[in-house]
ChimeraX commands (.cxc) that place a marker at each C-alpha (Angstrom):
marker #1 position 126.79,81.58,-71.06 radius 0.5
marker #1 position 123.43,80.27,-70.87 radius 0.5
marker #1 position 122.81,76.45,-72.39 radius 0.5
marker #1 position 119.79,76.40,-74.66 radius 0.5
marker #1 position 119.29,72.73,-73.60 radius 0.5
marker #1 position 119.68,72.65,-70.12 radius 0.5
marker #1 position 115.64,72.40,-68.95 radius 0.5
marker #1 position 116.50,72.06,-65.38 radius 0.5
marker #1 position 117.75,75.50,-64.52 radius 0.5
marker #1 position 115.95,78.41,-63.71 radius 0.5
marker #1 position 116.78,81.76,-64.93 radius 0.5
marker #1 position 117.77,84.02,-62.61 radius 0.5
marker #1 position 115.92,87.45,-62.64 radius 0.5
marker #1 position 118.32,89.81,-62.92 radius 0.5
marker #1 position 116.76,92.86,-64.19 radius 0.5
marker #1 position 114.40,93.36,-61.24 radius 0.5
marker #1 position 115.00,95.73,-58.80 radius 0.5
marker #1 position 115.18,93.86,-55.40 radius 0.5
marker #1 position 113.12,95.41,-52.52 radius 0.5
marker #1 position 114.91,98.10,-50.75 radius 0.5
marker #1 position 115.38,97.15,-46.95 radius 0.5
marker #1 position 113.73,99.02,-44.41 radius 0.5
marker #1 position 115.50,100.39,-41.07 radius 0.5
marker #1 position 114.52,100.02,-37.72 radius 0.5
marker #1 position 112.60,96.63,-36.12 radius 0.5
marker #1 position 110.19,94.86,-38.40 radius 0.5
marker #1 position 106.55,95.51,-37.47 radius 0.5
marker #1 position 104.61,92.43,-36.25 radius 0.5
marker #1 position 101.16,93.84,-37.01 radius 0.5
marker #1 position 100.22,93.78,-33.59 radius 0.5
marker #1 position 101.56,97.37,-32.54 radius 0.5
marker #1 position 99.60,98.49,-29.07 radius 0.5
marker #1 position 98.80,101.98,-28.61 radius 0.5
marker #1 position 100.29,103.86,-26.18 radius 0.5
marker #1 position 97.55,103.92,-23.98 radius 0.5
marker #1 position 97.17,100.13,-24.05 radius 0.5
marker #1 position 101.28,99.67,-23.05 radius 0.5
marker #1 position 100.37,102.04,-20.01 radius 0.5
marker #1 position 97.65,99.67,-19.00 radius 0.5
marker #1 position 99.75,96.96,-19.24 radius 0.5
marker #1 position 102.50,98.58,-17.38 radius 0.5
marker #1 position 100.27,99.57,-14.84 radius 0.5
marker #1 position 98.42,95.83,-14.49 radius 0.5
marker #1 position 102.21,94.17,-14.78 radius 0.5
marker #1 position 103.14,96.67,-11.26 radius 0.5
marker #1 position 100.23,95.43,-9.82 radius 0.5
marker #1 position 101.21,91.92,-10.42 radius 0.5
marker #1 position 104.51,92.36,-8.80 radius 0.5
marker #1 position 103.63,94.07,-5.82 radius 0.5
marker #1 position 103.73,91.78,-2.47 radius 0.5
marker #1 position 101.85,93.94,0.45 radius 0.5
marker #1 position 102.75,91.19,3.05 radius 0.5
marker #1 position 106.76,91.84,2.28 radius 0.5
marker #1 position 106.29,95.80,3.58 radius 0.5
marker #1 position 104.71,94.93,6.89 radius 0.5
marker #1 position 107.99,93.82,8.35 radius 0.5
marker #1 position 109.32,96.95,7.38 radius 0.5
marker #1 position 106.73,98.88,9.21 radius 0.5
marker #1 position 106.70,96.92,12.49 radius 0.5
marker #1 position 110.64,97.57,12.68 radius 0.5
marker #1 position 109.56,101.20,11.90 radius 0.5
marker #1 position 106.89,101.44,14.61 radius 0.5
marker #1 position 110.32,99.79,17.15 radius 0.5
marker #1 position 112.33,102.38,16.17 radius 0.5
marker #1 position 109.22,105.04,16.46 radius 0.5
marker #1 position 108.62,104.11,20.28 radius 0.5
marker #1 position 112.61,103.75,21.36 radius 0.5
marker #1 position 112.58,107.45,20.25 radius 0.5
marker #1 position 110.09,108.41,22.07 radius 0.5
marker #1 position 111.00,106.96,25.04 radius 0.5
marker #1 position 114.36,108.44,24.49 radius 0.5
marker #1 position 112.78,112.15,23.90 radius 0.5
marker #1 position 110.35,111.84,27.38 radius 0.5
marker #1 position 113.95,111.09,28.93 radius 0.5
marker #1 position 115.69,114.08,27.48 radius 0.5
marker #1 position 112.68,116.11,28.51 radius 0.5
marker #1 position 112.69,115.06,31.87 radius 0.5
marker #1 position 116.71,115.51,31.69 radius 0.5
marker #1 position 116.30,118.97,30.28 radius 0.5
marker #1 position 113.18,119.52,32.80 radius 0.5
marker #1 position 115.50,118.62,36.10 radius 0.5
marker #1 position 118.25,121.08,34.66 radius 0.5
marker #1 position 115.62,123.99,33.93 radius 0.5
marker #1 position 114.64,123.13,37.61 radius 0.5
marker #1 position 115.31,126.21,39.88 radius 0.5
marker #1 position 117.41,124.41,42.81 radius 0.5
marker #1 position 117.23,125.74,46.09 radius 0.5
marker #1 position 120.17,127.52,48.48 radius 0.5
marker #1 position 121.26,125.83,51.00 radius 0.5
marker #1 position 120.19,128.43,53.50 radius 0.5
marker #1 position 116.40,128.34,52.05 radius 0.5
marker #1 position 114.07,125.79,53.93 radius 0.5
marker #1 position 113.74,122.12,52.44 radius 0.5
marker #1 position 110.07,122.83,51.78 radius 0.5
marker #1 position 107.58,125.81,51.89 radius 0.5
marker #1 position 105.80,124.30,53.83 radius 0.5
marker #1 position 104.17,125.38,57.00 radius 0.5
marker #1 position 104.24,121.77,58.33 radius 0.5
marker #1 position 106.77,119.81,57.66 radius 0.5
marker #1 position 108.92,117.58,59.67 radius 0.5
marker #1 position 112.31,118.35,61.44 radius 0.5
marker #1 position 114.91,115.64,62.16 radius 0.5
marker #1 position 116.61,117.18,65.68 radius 0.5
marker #1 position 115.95,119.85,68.31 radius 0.5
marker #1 position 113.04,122.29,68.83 radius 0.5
marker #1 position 113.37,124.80,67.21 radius 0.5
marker #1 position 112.25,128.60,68.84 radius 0.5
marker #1 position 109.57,129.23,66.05 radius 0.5
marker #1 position 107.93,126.22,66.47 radius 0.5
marker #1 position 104.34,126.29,67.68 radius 0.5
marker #1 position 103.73,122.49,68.19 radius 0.5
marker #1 position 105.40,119.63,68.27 radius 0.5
marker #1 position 103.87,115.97,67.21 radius 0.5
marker #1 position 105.82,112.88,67.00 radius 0.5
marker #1 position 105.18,111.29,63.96 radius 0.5
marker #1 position 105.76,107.96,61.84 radius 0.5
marker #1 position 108.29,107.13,59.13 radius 0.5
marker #1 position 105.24,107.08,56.83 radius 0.5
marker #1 position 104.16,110.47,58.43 radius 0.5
marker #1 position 101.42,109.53,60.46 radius 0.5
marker #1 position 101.30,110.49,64.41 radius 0.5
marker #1 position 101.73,108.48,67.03 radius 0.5
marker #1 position 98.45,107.87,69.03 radius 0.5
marker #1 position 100.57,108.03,72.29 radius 0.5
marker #1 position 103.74,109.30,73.30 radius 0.5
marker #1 position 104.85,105.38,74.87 radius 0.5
marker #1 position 104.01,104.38,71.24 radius 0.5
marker #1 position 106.05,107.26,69.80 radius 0.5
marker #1 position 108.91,106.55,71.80 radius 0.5
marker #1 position 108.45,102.78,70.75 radius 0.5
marker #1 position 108.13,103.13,67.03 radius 0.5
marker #1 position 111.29,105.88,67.03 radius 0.5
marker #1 position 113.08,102.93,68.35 radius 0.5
marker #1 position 112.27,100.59,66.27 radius 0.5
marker #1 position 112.45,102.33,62.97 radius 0.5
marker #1 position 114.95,100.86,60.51 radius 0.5
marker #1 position 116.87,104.43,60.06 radius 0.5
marker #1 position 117.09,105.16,63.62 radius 0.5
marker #1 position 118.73,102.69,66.36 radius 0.5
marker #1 position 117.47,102.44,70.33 radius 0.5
marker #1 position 120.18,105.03,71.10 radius 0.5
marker #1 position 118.89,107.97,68.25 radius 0.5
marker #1 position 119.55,111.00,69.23 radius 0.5
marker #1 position 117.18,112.59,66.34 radius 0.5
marker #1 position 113.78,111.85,65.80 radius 0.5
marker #1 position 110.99,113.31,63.59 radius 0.5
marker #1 position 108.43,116.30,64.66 radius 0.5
marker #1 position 105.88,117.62,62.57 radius 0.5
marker #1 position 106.13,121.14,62.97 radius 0.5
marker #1 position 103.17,123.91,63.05 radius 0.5
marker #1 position 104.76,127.70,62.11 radius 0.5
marker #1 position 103.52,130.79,63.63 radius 0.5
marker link #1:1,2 radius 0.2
marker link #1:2,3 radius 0.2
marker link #1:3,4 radius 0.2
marker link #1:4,5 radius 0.2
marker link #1:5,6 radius 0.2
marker link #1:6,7 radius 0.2
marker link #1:7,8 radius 0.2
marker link #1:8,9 radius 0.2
marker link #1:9,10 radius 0.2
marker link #1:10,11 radius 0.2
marker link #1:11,12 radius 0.2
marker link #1:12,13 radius 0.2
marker link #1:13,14 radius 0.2
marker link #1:14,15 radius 0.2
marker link #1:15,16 radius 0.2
marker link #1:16,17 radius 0.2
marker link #1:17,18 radius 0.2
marker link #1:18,19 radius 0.2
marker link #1:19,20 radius 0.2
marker link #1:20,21 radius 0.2
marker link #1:21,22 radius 0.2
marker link #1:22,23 radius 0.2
marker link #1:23,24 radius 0.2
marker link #1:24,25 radius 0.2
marker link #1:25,26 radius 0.2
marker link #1:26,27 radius 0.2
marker link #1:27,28 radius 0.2
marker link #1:28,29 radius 0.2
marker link #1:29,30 radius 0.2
marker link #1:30,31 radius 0.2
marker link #1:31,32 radius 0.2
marker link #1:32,33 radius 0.2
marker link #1:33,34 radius 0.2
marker link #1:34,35 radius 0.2
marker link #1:35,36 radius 0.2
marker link #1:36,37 radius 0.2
marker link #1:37,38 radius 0.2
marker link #1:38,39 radius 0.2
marker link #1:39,40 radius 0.2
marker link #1:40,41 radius 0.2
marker link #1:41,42 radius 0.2
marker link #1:42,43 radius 0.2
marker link #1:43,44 radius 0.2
marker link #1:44,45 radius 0.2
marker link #1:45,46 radius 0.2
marker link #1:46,47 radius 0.2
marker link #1:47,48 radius 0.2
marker link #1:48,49 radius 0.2
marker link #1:49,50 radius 0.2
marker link #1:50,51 radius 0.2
marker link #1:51,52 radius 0.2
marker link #1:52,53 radius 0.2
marker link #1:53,54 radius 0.2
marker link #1:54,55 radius 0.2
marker link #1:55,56 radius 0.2
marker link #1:56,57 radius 0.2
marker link #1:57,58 radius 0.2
marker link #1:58,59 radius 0.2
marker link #1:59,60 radius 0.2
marker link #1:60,61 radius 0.2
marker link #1:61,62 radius 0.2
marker link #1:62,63 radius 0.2
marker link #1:63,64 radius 0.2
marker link #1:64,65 radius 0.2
marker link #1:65,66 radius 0.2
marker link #1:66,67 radius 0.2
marker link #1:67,68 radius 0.2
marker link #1:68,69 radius 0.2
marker link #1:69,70 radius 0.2
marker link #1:70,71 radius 0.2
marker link #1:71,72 radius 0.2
marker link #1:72,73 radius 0.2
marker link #1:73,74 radius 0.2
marker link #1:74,75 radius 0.2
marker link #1:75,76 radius 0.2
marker link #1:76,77 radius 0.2
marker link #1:77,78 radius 0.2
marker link #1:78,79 radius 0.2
marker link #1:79,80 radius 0.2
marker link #1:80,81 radius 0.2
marker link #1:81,82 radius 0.2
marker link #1:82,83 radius 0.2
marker link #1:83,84 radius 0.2
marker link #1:84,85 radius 0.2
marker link #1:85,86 radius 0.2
marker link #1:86,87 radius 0.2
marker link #1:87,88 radius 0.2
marker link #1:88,89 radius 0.2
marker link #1:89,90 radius 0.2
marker link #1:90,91 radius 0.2
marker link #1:91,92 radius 0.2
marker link #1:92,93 radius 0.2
marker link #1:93,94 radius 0.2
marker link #1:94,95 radius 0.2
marker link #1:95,96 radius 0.2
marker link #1:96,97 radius 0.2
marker link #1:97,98 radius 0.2
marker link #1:98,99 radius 0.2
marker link #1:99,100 radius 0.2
marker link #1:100,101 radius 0.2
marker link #1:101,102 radius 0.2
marker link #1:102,103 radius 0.2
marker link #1:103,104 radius 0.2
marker link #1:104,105 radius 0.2
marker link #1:105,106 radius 0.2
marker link #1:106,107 radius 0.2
marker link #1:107,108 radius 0.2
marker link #1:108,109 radius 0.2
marker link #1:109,110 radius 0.2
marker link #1:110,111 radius 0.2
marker link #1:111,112 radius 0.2
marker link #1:112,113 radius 0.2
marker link #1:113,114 radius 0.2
marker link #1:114,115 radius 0.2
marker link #1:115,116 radius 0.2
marker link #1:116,117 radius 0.2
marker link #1:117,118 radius 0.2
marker link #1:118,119 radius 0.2
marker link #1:119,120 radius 0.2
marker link #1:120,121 radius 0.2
marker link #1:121,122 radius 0.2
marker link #1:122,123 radius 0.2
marker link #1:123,124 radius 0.2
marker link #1:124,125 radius 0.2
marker link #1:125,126 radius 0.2
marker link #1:126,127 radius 0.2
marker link #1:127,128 radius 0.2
marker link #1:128,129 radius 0.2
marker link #1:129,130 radius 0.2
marker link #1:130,131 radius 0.2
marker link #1:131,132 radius 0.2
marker link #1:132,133 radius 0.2
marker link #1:133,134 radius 0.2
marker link #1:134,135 radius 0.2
marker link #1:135,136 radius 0.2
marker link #1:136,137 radius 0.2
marker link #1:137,138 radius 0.2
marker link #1:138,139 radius 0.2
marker link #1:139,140 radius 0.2
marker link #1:140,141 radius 0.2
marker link #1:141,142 radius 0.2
marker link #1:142,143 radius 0.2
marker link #1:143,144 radius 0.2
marker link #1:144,145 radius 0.2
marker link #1:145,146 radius 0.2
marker link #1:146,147 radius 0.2
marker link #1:147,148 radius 0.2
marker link #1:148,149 radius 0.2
marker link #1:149,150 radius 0.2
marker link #1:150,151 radius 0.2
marker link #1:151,152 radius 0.2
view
């Protein structure tokens, strides 16, 4: 019941409809468009990036590069040695038609020069004899020495 002489209270409106409430997130009234949020996305990635933090990751990148190269000129020259043809052991050392011979004369040999280790010859046969002697390879008492041989 409602007191006809109570001043102090305030009636309480009843017979109005109250508001119906809305779904979804309240709108601010400051809604972007979509291509604004894109710029803003864009400018915020921009923001965040840090070049200096990637160059570490290239230099161990350009490491790793050159230890695999290195390592594919060694297979190459691995693979190159094994394509190789190898020679018989009854085919000459070298094709050559001088090259030197470590021992006696042999019958198709047109001249014989003594010559260095380094494969230079001897000026005189005293200094052949002498330098034979004293190479590192070959004691006083060798019984093989080097020729440089001419073919017929």
């Amino acid at each position: 019941m409602i007191d006809p002489a109570d001043s102090q209270t305030q009636p309480l409106a009843l017979d109005e409809p109250k508001p119906a409430k809305r779904r979804g997130r309240p709108s601010t009234g400051q809604a972007l468009s979509n291509a604004e949020r894109q710029r803003r996305y864009r400018e915020n990635l921009k923001a965040q990036r840090n070049e200096k933090m990637h160059q570490g990751v290239a230099e161990d990148l350009r490491a790793e590069l050159a230890k695999a190269m290195e390592r594919i000129e060694e297979l190459e020259k691995e693979l190159e040695a094994a394509k190789r043809k190898r020679r018989h052991r009854d085919e000459p050392a070298a094709p050559l038609k001088e090259w030197a011979v470590y021992g006696k004369k042999s019958p198709r040999a047109k001249n014989w020069v003594r010559i260095t280790p380094k494969g230079e010859e001897y000026a005189t046969e005293a200094d052949a004899i002498n330098g034979i002697a004293e190479a590192p390879s070959m004691g006083e008492k060798a019984v093989y020495t080097a020729f440089k041989v001419t073919l017929r």
